[in-house]
Rosetta silent file (secondary structure, phi, psi, omega in degrees, C-alpha in Angstrom):
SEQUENCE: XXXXXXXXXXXXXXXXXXXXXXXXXXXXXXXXXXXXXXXXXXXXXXXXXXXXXXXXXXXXXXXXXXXXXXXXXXXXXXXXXXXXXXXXXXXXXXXXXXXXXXXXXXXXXXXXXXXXXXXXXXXXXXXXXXXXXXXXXXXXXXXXXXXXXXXXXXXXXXXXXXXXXXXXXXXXXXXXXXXXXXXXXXXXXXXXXXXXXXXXXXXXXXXXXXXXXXXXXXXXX
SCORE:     score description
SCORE:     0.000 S_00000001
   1 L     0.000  124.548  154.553  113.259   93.863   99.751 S_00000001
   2 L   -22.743  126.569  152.566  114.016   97.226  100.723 S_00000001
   3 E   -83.766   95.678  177.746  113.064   98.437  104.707 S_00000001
   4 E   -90.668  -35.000  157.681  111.062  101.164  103.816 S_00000001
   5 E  -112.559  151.557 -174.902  109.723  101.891  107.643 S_00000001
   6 E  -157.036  130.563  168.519  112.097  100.722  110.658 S_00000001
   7 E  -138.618  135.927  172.941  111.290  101.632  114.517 S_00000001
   8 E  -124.302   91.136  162.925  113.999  101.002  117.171 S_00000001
   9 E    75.495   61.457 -166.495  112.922  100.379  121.015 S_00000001
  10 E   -97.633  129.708 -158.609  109.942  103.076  120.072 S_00000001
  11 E  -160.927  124.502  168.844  107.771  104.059  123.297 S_00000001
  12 E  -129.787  144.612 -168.840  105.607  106.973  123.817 S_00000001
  13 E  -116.581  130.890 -160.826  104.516  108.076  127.449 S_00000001
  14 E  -123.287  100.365  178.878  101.623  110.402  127.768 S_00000001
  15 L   -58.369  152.523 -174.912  102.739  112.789  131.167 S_00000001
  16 L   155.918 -169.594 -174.380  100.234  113.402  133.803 S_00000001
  17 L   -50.391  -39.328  175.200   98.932  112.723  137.131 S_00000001
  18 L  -122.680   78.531  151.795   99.174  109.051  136.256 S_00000001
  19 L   -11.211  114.476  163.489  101.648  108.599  133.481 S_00000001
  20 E   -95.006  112.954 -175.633  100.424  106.620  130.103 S_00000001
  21 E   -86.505  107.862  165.773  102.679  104.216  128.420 S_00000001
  22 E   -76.834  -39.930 -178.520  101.128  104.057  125.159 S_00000001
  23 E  -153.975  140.337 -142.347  103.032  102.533  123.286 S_00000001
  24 E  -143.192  117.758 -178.253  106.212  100.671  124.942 S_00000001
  25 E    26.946   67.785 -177.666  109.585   99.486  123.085 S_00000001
  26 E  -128.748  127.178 -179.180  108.468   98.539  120.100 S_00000001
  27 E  -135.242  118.243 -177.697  110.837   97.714  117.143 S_00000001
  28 E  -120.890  167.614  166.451  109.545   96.586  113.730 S_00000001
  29 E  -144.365  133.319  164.096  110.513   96.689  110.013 S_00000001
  30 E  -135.242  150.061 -168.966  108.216   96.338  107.453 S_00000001
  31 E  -122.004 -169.573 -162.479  109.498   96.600  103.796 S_00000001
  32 L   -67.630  155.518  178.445  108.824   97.191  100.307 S_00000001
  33 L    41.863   22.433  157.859  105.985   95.063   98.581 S_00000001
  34 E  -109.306  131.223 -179.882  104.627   93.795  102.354 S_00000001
  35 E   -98.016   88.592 -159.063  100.722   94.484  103.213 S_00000001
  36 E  -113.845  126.531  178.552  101.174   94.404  107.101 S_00000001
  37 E   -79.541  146.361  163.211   98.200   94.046  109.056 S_00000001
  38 E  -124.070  110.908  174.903   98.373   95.871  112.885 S_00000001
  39 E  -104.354  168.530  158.304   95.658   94.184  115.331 S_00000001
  40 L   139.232  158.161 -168.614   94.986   94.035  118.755 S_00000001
  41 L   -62.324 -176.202  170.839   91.866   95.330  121.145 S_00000001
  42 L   -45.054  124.724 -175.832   90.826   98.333  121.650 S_00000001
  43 L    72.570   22.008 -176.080   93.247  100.456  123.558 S_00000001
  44 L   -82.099  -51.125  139.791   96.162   98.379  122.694 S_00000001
  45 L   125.106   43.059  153.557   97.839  101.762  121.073 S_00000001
  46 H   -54.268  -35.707 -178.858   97.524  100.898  117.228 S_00000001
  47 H   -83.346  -54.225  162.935   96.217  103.920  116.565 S_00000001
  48 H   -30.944  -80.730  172.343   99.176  105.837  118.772 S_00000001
  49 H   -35.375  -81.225 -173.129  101.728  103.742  116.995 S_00000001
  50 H   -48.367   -4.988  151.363  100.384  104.616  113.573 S_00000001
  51 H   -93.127  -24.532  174.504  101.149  108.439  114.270 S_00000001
  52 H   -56.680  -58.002 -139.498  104.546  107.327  115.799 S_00000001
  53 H   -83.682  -70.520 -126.681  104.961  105.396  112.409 S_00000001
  54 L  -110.326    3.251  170.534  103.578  108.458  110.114 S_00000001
  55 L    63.799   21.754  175.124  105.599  111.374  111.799 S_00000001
  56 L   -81.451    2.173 -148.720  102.095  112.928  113.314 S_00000001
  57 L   164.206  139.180  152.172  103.848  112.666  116.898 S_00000001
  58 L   -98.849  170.706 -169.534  106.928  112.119  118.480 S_00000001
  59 L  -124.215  146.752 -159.697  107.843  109.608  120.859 S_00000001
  60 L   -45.135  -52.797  165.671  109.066  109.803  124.397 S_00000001
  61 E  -143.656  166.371  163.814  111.939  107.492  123.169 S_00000001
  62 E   105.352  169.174 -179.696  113.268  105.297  120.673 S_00000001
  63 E  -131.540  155.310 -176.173  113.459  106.127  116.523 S_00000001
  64 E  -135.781  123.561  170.558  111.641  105.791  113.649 S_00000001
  65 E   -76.259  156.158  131.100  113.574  105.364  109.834 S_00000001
  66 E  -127.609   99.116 -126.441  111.647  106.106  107.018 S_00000001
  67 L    21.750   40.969  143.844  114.034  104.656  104.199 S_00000001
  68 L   113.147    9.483  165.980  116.723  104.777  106.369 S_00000001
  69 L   -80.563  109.419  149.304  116.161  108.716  107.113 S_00000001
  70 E   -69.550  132.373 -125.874  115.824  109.354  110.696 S_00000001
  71 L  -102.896  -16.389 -178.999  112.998  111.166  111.872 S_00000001
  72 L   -64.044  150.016  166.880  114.642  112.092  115.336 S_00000001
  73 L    55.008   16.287  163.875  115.917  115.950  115.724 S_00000001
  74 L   -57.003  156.891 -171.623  113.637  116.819  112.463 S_00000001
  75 L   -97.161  109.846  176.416  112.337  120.388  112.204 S_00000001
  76 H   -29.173  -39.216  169.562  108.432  120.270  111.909 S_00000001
  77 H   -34.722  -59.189 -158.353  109.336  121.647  108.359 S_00000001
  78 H  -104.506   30.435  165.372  110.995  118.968  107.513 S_00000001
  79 H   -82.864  -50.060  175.164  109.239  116.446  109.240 S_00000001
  80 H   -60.267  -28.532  165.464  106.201  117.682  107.030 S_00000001
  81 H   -70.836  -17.831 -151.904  108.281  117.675  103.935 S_00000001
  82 H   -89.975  -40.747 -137.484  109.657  113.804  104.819 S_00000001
  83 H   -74.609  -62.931  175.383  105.720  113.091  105.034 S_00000001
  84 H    -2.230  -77.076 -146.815  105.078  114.829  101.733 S_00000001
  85 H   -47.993  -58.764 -163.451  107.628  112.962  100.052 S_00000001
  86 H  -128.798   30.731  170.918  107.136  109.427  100.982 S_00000001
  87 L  -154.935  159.015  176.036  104.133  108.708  102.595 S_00000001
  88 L  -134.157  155.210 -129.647  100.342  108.418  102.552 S_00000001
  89 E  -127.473  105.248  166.550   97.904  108.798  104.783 S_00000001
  90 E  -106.486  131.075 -150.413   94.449  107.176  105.108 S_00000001
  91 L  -112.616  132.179 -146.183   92.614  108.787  107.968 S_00000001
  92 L   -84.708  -63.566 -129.808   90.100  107.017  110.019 S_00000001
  93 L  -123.613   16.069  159.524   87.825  109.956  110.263 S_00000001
  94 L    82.764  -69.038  155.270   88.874  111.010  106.403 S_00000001
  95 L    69.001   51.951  163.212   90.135  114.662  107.275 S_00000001
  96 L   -89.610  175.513  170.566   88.589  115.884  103.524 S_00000001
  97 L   -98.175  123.991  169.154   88.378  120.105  102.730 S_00000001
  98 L   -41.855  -34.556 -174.883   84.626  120.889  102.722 S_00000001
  99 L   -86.059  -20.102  168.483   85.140  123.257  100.060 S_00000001
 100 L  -110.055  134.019 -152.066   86.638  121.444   97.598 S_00000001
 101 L  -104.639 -164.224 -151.438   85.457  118.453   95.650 S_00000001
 102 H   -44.894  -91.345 -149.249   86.628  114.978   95.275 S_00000001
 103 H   -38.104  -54.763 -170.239   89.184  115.899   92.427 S_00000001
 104 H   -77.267   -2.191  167.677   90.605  119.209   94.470 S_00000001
 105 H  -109.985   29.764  154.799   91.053  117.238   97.535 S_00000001
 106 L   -97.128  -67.008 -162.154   93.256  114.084   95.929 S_00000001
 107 H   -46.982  -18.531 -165.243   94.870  117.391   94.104 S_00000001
 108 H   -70.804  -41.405 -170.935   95.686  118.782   97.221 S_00000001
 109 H   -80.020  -18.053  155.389   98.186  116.245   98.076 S_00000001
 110 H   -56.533  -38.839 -123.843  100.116  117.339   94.539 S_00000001
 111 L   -61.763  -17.719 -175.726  100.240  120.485   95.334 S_00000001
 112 L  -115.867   38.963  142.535  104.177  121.183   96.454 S_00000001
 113 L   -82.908   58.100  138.342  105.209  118.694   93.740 S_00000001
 114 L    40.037   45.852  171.676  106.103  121.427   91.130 S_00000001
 115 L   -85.784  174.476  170.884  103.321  119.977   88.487 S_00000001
 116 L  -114.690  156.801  173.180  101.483  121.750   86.132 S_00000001
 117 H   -45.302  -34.231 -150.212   97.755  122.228   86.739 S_00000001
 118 H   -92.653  -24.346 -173.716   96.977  119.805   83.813 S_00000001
 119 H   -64.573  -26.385 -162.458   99.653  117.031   85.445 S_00000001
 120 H   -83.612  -42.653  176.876   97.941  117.324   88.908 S_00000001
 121 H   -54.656  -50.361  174.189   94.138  117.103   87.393 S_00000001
 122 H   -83.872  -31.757  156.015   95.539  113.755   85.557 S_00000001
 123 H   -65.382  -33.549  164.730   96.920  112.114   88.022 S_00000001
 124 H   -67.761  -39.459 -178.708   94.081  112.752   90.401 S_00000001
 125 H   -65.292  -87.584 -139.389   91.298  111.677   88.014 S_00000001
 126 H   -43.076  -72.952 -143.115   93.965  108.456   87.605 S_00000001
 127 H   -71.453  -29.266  156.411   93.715  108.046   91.463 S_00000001
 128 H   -49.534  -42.749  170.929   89.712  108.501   91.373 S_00000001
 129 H   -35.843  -79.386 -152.377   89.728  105.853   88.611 S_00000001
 130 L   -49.273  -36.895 -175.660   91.676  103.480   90.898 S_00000001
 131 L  -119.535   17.337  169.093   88.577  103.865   93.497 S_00000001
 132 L    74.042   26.703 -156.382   85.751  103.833   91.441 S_00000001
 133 L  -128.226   -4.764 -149.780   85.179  107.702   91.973 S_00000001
 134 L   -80.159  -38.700 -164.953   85.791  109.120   88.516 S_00000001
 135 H   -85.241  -35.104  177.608   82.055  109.933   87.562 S_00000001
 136 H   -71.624   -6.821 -147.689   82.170  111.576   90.962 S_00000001
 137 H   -50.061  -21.677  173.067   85.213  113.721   90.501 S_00000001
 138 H  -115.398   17.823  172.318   83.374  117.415   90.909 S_00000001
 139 L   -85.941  146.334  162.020   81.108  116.473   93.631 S_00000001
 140 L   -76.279  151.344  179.406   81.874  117.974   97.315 S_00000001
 141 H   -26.309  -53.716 -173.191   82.240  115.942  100.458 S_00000001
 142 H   -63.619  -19.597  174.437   78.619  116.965  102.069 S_00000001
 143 H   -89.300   10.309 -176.532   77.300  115.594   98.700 S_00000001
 144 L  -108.987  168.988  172.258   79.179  112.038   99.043 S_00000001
 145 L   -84.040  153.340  162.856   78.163  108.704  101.195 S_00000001
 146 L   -79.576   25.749  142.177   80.713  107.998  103.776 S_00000001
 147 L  -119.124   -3.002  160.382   81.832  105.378  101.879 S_00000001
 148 L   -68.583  -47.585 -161.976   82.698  107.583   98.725 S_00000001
 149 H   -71.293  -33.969 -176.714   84.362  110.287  101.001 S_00000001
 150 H   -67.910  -33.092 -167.803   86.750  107.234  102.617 S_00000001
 151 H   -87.036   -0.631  170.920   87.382  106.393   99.186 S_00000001
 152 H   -83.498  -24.958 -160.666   88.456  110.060   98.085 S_00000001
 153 H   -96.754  -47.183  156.973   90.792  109.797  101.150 S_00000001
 154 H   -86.826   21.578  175.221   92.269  106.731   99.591 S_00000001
 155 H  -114.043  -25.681  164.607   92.838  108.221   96.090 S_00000001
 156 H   -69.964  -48.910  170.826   94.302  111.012   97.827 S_00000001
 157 L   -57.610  -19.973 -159.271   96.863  108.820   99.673 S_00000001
 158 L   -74.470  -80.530 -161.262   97.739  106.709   96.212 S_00000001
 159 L    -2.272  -53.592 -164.405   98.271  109.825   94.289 S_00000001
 160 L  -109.907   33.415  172.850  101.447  110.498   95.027 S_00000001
 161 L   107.852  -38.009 -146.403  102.893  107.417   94.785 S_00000001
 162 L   -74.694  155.131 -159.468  104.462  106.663   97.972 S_00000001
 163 L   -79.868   -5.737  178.926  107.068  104.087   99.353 S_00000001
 164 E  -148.344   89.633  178.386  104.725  104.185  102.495 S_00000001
 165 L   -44.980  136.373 -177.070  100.789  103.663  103.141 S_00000001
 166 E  -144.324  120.233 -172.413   99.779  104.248  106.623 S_00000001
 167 E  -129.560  141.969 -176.986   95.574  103.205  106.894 S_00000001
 168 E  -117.120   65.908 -152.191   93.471  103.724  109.840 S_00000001
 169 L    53.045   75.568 -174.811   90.599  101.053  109.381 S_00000001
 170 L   -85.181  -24.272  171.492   90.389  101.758  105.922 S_00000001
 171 L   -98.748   -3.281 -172.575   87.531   99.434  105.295 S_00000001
 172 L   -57.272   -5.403  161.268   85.154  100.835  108.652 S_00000001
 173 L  -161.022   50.316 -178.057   82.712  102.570  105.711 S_00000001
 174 L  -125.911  137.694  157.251   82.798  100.764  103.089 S_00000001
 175 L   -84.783  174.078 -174.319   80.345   97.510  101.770 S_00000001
 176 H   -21.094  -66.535 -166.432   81.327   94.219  101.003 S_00000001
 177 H   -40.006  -85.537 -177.981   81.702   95.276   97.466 S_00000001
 178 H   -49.805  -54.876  166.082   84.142   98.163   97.810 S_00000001
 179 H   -38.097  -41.020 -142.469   85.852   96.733  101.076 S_00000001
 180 H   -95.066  -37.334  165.732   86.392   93.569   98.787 S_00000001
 181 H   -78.687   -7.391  155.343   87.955   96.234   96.090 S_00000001
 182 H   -79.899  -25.788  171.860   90.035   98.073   98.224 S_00000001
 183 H   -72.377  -50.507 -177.642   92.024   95.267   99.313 S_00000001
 184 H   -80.157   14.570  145.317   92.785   94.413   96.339 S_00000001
 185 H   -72.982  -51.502  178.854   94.052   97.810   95.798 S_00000001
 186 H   -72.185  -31.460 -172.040   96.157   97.518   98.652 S_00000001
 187 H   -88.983  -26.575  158.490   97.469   94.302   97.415 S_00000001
 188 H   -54.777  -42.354  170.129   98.410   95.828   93.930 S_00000001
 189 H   -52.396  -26.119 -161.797   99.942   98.822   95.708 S_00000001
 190 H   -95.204  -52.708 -168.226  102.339   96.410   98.171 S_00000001
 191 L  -105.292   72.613  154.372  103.107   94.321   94.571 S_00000001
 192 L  -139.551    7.849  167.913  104.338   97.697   93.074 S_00000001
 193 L    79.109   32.734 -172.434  106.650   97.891   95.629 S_00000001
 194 L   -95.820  179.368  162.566  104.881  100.007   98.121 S_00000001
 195 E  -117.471  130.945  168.537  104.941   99.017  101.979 S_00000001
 196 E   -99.012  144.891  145.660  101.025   99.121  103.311 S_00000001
 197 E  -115.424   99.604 -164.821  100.417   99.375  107.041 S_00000001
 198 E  -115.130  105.137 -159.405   97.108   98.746  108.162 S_00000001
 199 E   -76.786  146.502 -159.950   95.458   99.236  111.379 S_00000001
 200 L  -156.932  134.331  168.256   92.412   97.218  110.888 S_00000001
 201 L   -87.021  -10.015 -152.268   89.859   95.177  113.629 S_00000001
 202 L   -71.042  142.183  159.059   88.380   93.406  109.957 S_00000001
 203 H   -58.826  -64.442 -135.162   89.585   89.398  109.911 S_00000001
 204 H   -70.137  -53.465  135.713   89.097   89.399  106.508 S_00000001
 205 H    -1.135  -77.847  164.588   91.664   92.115  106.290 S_00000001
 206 H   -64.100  -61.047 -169.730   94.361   91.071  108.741 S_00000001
 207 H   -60.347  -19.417  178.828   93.909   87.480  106.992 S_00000001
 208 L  -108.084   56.893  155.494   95.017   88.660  103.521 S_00000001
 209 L   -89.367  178.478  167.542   97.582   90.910  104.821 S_00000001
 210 L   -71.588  -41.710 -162.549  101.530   89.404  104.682 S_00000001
 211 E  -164.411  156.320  173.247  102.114   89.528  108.069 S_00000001
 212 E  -133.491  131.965 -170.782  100.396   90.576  111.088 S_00000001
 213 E  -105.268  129.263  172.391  101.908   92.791  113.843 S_00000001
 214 E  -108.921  133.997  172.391   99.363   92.148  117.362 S_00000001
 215 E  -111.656  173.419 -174.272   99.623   94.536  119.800 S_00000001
 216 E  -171.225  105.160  170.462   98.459   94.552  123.557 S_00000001
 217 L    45.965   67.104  149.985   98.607   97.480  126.210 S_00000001
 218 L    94.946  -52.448 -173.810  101.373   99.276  124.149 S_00000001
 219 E   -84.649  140.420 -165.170  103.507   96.484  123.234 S_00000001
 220 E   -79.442  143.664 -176.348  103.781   94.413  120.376 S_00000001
 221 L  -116.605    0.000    0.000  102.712   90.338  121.097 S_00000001
């Protein structure tokens, strides 16, 4: 299997009166077609790490590959173009555009792929499918449940494909039902040859993941 994400001795330090080690040497791999759970309490710095791991933030030291492209001495440009390219993002707190509805915000993440309008509209509607969303496809956010709008957030990460899923609790507003269909989303996506990374507190989660990375005041256990 390909190593589709790779971090080497990766540590971020948050400056102040009292320095914060957030996250503290930590070197992983996780590869193509693995569903990797990331645990650990509260304040552990799963959520830190998954912006290390996603190019939202750099880190005090240490490197992060994303298929063997290093992310060190990147340009914001073309940090934001690496993200483009190969990775997708599901956001804890969703991060949709009020103004546009479910279909224009999964389109949004086409949008510098050099598509035609009618390519971007079918692939999103595909990716709406994929999450049970398709009869919703022209409503706006303020008109969805926050378990619709998380699931517009994950048809907008699918969309474009990418060798690398990055999830932020992905099931935290979703029921049984849908939680129990998004995993098994995630586990088609991993055996299509994606790598999933999921920070997640659910057991049920972490237990059908591949592997589980536990963290604990910055450091991986």
């Amino acid at each position: 299997m390909t190593a589709v994400l790779a971090t080497e001795n990766l540590t971020k330090v948050y400056s102040g009166e009292v320095p914060v080690t957030a996250v503290q040497d930590v070197t992983i791999t996780v590869r193509s077609g693995e569903l990797v759970a990331l645990t650990g309490p509260s304040g552990s710095g799963k959520t830190t790490l998954l912006g290390l791991l996603g190019l939202l933030d750099t880190p005090t030291a240490g490197q992060v590959r994303v298929l063997g492209e290093p992310a060190a001495g990147l340009s914001d440009r073309q940090r934001t173009a690496l993200r483009a390219r190969l990775l997708g993002f599901v956001f804890q707190q969703f991060h949709l555009l009020p103004h546009l509805d479910a279909l224009g915000n999964v389109e949004a993440a086409l949008r510098y792929r050099g598509l035609r309008a009618d390519q971007r509209r079918r692939l999103a509607m595909t990716a709406l499918d994929r999450v049970g969303l398709v009869h919703r496809f022209d409503h706006q956010p303020a008109r969805l449940s926050g378990g619709e709008q998380q699931r517009v957030a994950i048809a907008r990460a699918l969309v474009t494909s990418p060798a690398l899923i990055l999830a932020d609790e992905p099931t935290g507003n979703l029921d049984t039902e849908n939680s129990q269909r998004l995993l098994a989303l995630l586990d088609q996506v991993a055996s299509d040859g994606a790598a999933v990374v999921v920070v997640t507190h659910d057991e049920e989660v972490a237990a059908r993941s591949h592997r589980r990375i536990v963290m604990r005041d910055g450091a991986v256990v």
